[in-house]
N, C-alpha and C positions, 0 to 999 in steps of 0.2 A: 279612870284608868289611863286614859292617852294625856295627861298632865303629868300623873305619877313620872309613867315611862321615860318621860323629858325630863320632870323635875327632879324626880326623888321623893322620897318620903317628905310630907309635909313639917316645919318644926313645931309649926299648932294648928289643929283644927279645933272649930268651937260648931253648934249647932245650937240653932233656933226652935223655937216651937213651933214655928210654921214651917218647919225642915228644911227652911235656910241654910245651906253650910259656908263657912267660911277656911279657905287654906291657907296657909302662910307658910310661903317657900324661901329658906335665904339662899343665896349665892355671889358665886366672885367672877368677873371678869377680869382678865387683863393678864393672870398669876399662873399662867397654865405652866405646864412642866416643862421644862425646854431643857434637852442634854447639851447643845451649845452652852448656855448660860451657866450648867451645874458644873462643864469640863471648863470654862473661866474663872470659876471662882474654887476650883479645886489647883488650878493654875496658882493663881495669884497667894492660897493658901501656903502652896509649896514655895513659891520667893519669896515671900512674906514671913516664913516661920511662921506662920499660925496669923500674924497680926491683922490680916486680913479680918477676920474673923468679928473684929470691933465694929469695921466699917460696913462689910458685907451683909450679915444678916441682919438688923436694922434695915439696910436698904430693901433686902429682899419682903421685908415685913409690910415694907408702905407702898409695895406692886397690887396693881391689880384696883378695882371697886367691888363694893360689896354691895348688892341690893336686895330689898325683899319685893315678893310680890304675892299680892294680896287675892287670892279667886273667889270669886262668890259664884256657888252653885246654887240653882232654886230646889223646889221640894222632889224635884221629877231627878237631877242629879247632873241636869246642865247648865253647861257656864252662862253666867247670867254679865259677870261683870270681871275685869283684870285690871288690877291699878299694878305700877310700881316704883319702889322708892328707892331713890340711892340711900344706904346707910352714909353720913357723914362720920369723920373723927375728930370731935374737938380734944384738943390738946392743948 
């Protein structure tokens, strides 16, 4: 429950038969919401005629990192184990 509340709802959990569970949580660093940032590019949209638009979201797309992280609970429904991964983007 005190994972949920931090992470969110899991994107998969699996379960073992020895009532192993396993959670997998994704998330973004870096991409938070920033009204500075939205009133620059709502700026640049209006001198720009719109052309902004090409250049900007693109950029705004490749903010931030993505990781998962992996929780293993044992049968009792505590954490036994927390790995986590940055998601890469090959392109």
């Amino acid at each position: 429950g005190e994972v949920q509340l931090h992470l969110g709802t899991p994107i998969k959990t699996t379960t073992l038969e020895d009532g192993t569970r396993f959670d997998i949580y994704e998330y973004e660093i870096g991409n938070e919401s920033s009204a500075g940032r939205a009133i620059g590019h709502a700026a640049l949209d209006v001198f720009t005629c719109g052309l902004w638009e090409i250049i900007g979201t693109p950029v705004e797309g490749f903010q931030g990192e993505k990781y998962t992280e992996t929780i293993q609970y044992d049968n009792e429904d505590k954490v036994v184990e927390i790995k986590s991964k940055k998601i890469t983007n090959n392109m």
